[in-house]
C-alpha positions in Angstrom: 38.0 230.9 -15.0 38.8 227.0 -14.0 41.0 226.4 -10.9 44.3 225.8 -11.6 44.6 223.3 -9.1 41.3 221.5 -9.8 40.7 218.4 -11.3 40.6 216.9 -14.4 37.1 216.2 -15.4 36.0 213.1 -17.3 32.6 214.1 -17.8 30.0 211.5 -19.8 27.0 212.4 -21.3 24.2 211.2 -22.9 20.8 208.9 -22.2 21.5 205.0 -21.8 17.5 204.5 -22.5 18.2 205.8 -26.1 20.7 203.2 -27.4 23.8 205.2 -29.0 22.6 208.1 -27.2 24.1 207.3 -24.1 27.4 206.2 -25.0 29.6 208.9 -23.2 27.8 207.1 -19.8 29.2 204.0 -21.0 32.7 204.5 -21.6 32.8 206.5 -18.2 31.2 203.3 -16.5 34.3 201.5 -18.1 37.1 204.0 -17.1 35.5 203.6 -13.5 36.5 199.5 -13.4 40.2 200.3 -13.8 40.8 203.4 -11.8 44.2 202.7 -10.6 45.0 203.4 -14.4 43.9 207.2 -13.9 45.6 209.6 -11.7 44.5 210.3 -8.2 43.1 214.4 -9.4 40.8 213.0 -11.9 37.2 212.9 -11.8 34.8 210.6 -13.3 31.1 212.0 -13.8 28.1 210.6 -15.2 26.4 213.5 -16.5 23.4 212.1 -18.1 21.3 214.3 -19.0 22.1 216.9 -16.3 22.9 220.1 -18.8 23.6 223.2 -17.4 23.7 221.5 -13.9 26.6 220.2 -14.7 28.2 223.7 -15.6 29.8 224.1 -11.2 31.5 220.6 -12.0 33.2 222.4 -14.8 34.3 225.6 -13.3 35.9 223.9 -10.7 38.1 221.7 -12.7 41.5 222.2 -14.4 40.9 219.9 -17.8 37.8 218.7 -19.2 37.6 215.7 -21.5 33.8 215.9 -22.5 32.5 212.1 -23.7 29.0 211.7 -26.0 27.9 210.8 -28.9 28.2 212.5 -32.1 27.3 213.1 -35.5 30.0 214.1 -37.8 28.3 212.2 -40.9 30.8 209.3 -40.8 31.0 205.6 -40.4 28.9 204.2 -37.3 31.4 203.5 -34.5 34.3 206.0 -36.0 35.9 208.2 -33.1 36.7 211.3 -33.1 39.0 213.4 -30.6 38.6 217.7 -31.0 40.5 219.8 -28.9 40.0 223.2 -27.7 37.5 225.8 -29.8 37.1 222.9 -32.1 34.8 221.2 -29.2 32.6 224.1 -28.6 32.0 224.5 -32.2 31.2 220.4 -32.8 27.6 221.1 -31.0 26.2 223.2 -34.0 24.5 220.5 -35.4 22.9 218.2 -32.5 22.5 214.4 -32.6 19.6 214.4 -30.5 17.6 217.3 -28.7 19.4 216.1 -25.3 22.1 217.5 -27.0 21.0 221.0 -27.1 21.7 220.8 -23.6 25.5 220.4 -24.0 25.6 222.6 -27.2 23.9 225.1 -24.4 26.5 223.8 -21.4 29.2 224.4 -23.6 28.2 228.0 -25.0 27.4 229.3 -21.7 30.7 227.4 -20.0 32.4 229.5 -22.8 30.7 232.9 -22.4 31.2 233.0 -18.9 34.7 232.1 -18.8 34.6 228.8 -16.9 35.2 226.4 -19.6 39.2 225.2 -18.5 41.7 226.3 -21.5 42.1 222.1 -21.7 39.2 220.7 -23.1 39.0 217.7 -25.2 35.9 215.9 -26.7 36.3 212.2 -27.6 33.1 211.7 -29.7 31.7 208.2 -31.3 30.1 208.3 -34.5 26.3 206.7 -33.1 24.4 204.6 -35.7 21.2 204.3 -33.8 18.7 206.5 -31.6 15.8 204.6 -30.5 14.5 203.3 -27.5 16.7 200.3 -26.0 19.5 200.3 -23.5 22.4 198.7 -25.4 24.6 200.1 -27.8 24.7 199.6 -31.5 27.4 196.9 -32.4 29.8 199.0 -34.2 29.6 201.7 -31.3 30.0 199.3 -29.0 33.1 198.2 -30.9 34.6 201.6 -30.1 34.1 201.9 -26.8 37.1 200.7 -25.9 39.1 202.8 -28.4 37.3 205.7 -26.8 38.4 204.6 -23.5 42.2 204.4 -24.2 41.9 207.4 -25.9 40.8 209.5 -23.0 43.6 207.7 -20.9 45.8 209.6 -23.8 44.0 213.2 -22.9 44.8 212.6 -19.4 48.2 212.1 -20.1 48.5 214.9 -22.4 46.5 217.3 -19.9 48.6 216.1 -17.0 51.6 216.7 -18.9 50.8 220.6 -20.1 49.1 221.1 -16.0 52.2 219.5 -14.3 49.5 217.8 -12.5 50.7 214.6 -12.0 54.5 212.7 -12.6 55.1 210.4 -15.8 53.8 206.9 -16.1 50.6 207.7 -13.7 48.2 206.9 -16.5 
């Protein structure tokens, strides 16, 4: 079970060598320029390609607002929030094999009881896989869409954990 009085966890995930791939990694680089706009309980992580290492990171925190890429068969660069068991289940079908690893972190996070009751994933819609280090043009257009909209999480999860007072984020 998460800790109550844990964090919440921003946690980003994907490979930056493999273009759209790694775009959770780049929209936790961004929320890390502005951190006065987060409050002081939240924690930034770039998971990579870490997997099931990252599963202790997890159990200790209160909230989890998972970042990556996704592939929900829409327009390059669309975002998508899901929220709760909708999260867990939006790793059936997997983008790339890395992300058998967080279909996998997920699963076991939820069969052993440590994934936190908040969990949030803010996807983006990638356009490209291949080898290369920057983003796609329209997913780098929704990066910062993706950033404000995990500053919304935050304030939601705050809110329901009485973590924080109002007008923190």
């Amino acid at each position: 079970m998460s800790r109550v009085d844990g964090p919440l966890l921003v946690l980003g995930v994907g490979n930056i060598l493999m273009r759209d791939e790694g775009v959770g990694v780049r929209v936790v680089e961004r929320l890390r320029v502005s951190p006065e706009l987060l409050p002081a309980d939240v924690r930034i992580v770039d998971g990579g390609t870490l997997g099931l290492d990252l599963l202790p990171l997890i159990e200790e925190a209160r909230g989890l607002i998972l970042v990556d890429a996704i592939d929900v068969q829409a327009a390059p660069g669309t975002l998508v929030v899901l929220r709760g068991h909708d999260v867990t289940g939006a790793f059936g079908g997997h983008v790339s094999p890395l992300q058998v690893g967080v279909g996998d972190l997920m699963a076991i996070g939820e069969l052993t009881a440590v994934l936190p009751e908040a969990i949030t994933l803010v996807g983006i819609q990638l356009a490209e896989i291949d080898v290369g280090l920057e983003l796609s043009e329209a997913v780098e257009a929704a990066v910062p869409g993706a950033v404000i909209a995990v500053r919304d999480e935050l304030r939601a999860m705050a809110a329901a954990t009485d973590a924080f007072g109002a007008g923190a984020v």
